[in-house]
TIRO-2110 file (N, C-alpha, C; in Angstrom, 1 decimal):
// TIRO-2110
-3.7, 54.7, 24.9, N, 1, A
-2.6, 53.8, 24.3, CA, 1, A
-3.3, 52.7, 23.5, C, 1, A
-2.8, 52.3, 22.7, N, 2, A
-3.3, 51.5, 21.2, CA, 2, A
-2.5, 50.1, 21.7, C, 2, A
-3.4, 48.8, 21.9, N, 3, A
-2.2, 47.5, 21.5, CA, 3, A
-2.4, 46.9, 20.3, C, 3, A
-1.6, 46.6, 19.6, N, 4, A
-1.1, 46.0, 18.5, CA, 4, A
-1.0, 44.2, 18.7, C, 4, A
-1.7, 44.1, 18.1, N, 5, A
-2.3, 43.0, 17.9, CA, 5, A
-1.0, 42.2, 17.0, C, 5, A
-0.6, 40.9, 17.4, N, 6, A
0.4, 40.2, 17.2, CA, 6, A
-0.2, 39.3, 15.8, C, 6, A
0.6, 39.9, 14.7, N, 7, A
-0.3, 39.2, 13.4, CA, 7, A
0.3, 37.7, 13.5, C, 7, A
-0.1, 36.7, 13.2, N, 8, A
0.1, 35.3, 12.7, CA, 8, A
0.5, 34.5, 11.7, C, 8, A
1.5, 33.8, 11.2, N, 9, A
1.6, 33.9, 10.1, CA, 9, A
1.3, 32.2, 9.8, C, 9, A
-0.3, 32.1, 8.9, N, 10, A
-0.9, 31.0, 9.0, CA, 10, A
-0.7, 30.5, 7.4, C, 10, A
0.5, 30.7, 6.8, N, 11, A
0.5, 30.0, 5.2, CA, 11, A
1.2, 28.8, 5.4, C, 11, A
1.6, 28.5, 6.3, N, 12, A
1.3, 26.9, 6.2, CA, 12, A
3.6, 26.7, 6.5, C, 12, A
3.7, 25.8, 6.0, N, 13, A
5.2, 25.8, 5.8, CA, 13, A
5.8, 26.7, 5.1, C, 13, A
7.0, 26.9, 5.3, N, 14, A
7.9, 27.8, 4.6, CA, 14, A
9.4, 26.6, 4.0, C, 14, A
10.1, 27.3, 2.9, N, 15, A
11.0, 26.2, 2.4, CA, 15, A
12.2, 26.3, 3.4, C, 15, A
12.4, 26.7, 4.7, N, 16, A
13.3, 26.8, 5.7, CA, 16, A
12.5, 25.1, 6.3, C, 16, A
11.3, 25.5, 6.5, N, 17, A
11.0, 24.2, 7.4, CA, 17, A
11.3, 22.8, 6.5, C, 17, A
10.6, 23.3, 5.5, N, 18, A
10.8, 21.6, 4.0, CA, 18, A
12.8, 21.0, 3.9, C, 18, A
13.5, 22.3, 4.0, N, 19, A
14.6, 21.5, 3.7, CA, 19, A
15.4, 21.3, 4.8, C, 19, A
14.9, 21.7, 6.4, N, 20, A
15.6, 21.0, 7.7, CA, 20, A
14.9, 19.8, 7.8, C, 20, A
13.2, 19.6, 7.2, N, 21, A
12.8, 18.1, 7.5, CA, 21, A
13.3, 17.3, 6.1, C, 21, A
13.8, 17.6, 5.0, N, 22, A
14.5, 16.9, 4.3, CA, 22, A
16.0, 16.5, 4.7, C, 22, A
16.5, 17.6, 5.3, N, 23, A
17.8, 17.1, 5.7, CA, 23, A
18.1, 16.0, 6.5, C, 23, A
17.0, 16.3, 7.9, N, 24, A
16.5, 15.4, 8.6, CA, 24, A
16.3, 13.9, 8.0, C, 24, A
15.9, 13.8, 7.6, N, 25, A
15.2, 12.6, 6.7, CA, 25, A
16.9, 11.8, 6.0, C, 25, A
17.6, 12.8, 5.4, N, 26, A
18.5, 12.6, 4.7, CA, 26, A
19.3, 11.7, 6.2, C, 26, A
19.7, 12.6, 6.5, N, 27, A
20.8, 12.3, 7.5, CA, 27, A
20.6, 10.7, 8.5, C, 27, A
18.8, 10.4, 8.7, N, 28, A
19.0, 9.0, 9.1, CA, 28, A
18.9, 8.1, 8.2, C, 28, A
18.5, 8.0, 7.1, N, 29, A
18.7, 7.3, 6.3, CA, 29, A
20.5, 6.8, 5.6, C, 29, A
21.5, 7.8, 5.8, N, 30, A
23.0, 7.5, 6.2, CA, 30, A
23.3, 6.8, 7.0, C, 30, A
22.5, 7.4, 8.3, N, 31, A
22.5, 7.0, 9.7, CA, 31, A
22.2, 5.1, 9.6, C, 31, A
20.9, 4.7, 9.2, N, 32, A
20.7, 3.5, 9.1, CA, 32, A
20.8, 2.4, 7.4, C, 32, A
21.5, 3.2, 7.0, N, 33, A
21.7, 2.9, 5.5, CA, 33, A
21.9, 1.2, 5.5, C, 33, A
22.8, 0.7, 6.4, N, 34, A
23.3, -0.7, 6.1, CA, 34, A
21.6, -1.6, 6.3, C, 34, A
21.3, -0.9, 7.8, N, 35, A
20.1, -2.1, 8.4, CA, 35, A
19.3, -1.5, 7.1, C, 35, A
19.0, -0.3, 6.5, N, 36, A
17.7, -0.5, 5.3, CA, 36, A
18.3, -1.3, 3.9, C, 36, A
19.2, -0.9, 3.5, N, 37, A
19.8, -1.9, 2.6, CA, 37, A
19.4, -3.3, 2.7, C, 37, A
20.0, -4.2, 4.3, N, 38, A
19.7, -5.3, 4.4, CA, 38, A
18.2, -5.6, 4.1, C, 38, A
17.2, -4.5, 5.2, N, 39, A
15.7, -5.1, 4.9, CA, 39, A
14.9, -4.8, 3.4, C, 39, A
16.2, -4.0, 2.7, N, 40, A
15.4, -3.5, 1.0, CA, 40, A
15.4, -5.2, 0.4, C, 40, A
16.8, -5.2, 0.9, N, 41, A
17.1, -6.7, 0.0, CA, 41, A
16.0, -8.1, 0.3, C, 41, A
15.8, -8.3, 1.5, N, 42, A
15.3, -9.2, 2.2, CA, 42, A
14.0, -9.3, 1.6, C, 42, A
12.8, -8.0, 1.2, N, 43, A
12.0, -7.5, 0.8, CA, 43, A
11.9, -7.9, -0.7, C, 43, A
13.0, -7.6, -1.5, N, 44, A
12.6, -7.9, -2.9, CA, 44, A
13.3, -9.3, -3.1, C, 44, A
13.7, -10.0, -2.3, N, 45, A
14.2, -11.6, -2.2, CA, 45, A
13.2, -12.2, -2.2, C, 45, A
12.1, -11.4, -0.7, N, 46, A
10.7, -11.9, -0.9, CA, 46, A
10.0, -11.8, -2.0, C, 46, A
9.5, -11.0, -2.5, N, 47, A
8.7, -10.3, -3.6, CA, 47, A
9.5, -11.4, -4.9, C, 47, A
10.5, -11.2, -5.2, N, 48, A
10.3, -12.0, -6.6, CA, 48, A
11.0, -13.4, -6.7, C, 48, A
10.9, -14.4, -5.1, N, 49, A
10.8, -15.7, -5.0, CA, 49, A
10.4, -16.6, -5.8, C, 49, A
10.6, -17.4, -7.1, N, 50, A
9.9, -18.0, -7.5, CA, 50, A
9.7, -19.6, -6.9, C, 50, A
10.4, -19.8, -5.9, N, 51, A
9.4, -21.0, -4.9, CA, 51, A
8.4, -20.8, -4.5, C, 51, A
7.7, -19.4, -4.1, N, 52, A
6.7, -19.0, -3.6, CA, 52, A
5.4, -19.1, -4.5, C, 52, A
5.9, -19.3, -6.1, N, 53, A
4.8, -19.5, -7.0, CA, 53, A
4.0, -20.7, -6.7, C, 53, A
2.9, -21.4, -7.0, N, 54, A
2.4, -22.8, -6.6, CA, 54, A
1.4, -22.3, -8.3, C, 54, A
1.1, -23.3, -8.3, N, 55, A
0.6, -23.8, -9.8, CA, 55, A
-0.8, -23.8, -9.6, C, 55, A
-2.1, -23.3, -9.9, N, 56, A
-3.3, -23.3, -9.8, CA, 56, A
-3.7, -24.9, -10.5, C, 56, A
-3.1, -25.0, -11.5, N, 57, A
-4.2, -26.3, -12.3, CA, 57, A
-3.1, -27.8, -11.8, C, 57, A
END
């Protein structure tokens, strides 16, 4: 009797896996849309502050 050896399939991801972790991805970002909105804003409020400038000379 012969066993057959169970082949592997080692090419890495397939696009079934890429677009349930895209969807994934998609779906909490709906999920937390308001709280990232609020911290996008907060973020470029910081970032282009011009009180935050100080004068070198």
């Amino acid at each position: 009797m012969r066993k057959t050896k169970k082949r592997l399939n080692r090419r890495g991801m397939g696009t079934v896996e890429i677009v349930i972790i895209i969807a994934v991805l998609v779906a909490l970002a709906l999920l937390f849309r308001a709280g990232l909105s609020e911290y996008g804003q907060k973020v470029m409020d910081y970032c282009f502050d011009d009180s935050k400038i100080t004068s070198a000379f």
